[in-house]
C-alpha positions, -999 to 999 in steps of 0.1 A, spaced: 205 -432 677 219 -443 647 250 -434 625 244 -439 585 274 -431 561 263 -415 531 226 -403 543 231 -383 514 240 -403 492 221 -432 470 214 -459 490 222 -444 521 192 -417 517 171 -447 517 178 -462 547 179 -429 563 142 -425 551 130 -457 568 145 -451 603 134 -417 606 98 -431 593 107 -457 626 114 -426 647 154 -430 654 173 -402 654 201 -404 630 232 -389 624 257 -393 589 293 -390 593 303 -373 556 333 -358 540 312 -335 512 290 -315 541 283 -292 508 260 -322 494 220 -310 494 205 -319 527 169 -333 524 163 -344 558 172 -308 568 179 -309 609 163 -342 615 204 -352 604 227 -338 616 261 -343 594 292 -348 611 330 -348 593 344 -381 582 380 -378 588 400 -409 585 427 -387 598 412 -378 631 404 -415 642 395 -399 676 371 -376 665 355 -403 645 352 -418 675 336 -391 695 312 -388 666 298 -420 670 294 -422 707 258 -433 716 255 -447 688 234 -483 682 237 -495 645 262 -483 619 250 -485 584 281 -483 561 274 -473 521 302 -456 516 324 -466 489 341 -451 454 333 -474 422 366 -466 404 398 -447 411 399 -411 397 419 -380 410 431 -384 446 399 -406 455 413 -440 453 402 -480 466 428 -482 484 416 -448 500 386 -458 506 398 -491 526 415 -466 543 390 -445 557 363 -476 560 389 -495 583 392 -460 605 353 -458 607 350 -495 618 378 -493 645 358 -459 657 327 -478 659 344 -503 682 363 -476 704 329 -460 709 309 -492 718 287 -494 687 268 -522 697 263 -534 657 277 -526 620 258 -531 589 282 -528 561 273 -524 523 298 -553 503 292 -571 471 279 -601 456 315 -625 452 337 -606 468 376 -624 467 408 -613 483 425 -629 451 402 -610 431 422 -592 399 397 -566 405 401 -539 431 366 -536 438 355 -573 446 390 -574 463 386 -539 484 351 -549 496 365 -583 502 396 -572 528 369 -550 547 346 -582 554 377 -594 568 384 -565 589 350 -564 599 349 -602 606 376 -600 632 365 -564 647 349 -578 679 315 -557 670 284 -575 660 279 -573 618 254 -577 591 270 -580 555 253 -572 533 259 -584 493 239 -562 470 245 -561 429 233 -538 410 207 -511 424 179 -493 408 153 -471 419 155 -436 415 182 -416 411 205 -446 402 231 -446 374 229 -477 354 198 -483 349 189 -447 345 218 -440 319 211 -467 303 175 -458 295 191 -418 287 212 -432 252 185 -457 245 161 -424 246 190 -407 227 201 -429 201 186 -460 176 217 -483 189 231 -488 215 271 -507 220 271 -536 241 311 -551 249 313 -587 237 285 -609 232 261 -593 258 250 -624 276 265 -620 307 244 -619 336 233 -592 361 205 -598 393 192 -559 402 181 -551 431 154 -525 440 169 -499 460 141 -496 486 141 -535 490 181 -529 498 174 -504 527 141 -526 540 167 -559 542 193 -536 561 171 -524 587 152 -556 591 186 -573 597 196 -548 623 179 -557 651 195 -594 646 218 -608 675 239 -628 650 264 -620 628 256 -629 590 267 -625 557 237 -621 527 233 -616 493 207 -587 485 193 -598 452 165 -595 432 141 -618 418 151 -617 382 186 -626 361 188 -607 331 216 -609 307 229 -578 298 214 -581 261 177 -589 282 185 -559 302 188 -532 275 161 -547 253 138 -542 285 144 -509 292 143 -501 258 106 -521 255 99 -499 289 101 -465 268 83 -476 242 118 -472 217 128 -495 190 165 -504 195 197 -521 176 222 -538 194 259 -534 185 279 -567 197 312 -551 197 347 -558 204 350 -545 243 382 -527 233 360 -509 206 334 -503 230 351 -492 259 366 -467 234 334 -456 227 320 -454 265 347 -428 270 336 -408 239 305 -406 257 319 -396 289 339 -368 270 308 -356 260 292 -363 291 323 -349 313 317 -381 334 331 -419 332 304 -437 319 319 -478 320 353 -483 332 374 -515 319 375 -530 352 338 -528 352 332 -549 322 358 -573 336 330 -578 365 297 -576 345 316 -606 317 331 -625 347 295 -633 359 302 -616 396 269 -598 398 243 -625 403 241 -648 435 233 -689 441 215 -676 469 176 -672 471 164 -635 459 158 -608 490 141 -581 473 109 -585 457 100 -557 434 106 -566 393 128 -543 372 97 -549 345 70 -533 370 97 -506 381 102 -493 347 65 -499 337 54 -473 361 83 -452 361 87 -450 322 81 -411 320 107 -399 343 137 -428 338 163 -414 312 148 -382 311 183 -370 326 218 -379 325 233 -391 360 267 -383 365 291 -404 382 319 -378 388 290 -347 395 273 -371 425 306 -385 439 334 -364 431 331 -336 432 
């Protein structure tokens, strides 16, 4: 048996999908039980209480390999970082109690505990704490993911679909290495069945600068597009404009700290194989069609 946190979530629904195709049975430990349910009883959904560390314990019992995807990608309400080390330190300490026998956690490409940035330095503490657990690991380092049902790219492709510009903070060429989300869960499985512990980057095989990145999508659906370099101040401002309207948070300044600072690309050699280009070629129709909200997904 196997335990995946956030089955129903993004990336987590994908891994779920590929060990039920393998014939495990798998459970998800979740704190929104209200989430749609597309597995329907082949997963059973247990609460994730950070609270109850015992009953996150008794959850897990019998259980083989871990997969961790939970995480929050900025602070809003009472759903904090620091929360979520919280409750990811509680899970791993569970996982020992019951005798997991491994733990593949979801990090970051760069991760630094003297990062200025809570996220790189959040993800960064809990390789740490998973490093000195005592339970086998697998870390794994993704970027950016898309595939369906993602944010980014998806959003992205909605304004370009929306509007003749589109603002881009600063001088746009910083650079980003997406990672096809079924390539993500295919690497975490794979690297399941290791002995060994490891830390790798989940990457894909093409850097695009942020500029490259837009202009493609926009090429993908067929739209003619102009590119607004402008301050970040100004174009943060203008991101939250867009989440008014959107009743969402749409780029965060944190965020653009990250994307500018060069953290989401990897020395390493790529892991996935599947090209953005050929992704969006034959996915054109659907991407964009839809807004994805951020707050709607995990939230609320």
């Amino acid at each position: 048996m196997d335990a995946v946190i956030g089955a129903f979530g993004y990336t987590g629904k994908y891994i779920t999908r590929l060990l039920l195709a393998q014939g495990r049975q798998v459970i998800t430990l979740t704190g929104h039980p209200h989430r749609p349910n597309e597995f329907g009883g082949q997963v059973k959904a247990l609460p994730f209480d950070s609270d109850h560390p015992d009953q996150l314990a008794n959850s897990l019992e019998g259980v083989d390999t871990l997969y961790n995807t939970y995480w929050v990608r900025f602070d809003h309400g009472t759903t904090t970082f620091s929360g979520a080390v919280r409750n990811t330190q509680a899970l791993f300490r569970a996982a020992k109690q019951a005798g997991v026998r491994r733990i593949v956690h979801t990090s970051i490409t760069n991760p630094s505990l003297d990062s200025p940035l809570p996220y790189f330095r959040g993800k960064a503490q809990l390789e740490k704490d998973l490093q000195e657990l005592g339970v086998p690991y697998a870390i794994l380092r993704p970027t950016v993911l898309f595939g369906q049902e993602d944010i980014l790219i998806n959003n992205i492709a909605y304004l370009v679909r929306k509007f003749p510009f589109f603002a881009i903070p600063g001088d746009g060429e910083y650079p980003m290495q997406p990672i096809f989300v079924e390539d993500y869960a295919r690497l975490a499985v794979q690297i399941s069945s290791g002995k060994e512990d490891c830390t790798l980057d989940a990457v894909g095989p093409d850097i695009f600068s942020f500029n490259q990145l837009v202009e493609l999508i926009a090429s993908s659906l067929g739209r003619r597009l102009w590119l607004a370099h402008l301050p970040p101040s100004i174009a943060l401002q203008l991101s939250r404009i867009i989440g008014w309207w959107m009743k969402d948070v749409t780029l965060t300044w944190d965020e653009y700290r990250g994307l500018s600072a060069g953290m989401l690309i990897s020395s390493q050699p790529p892991t996935g194989r599947t090209r953005l280009a050929d992704w969006l070629a034959a996915n054109a129709s659907q991407v964009g069609s839809r807004y994805a909200s951020e707050l709607e997904r995990h939230y609320r």
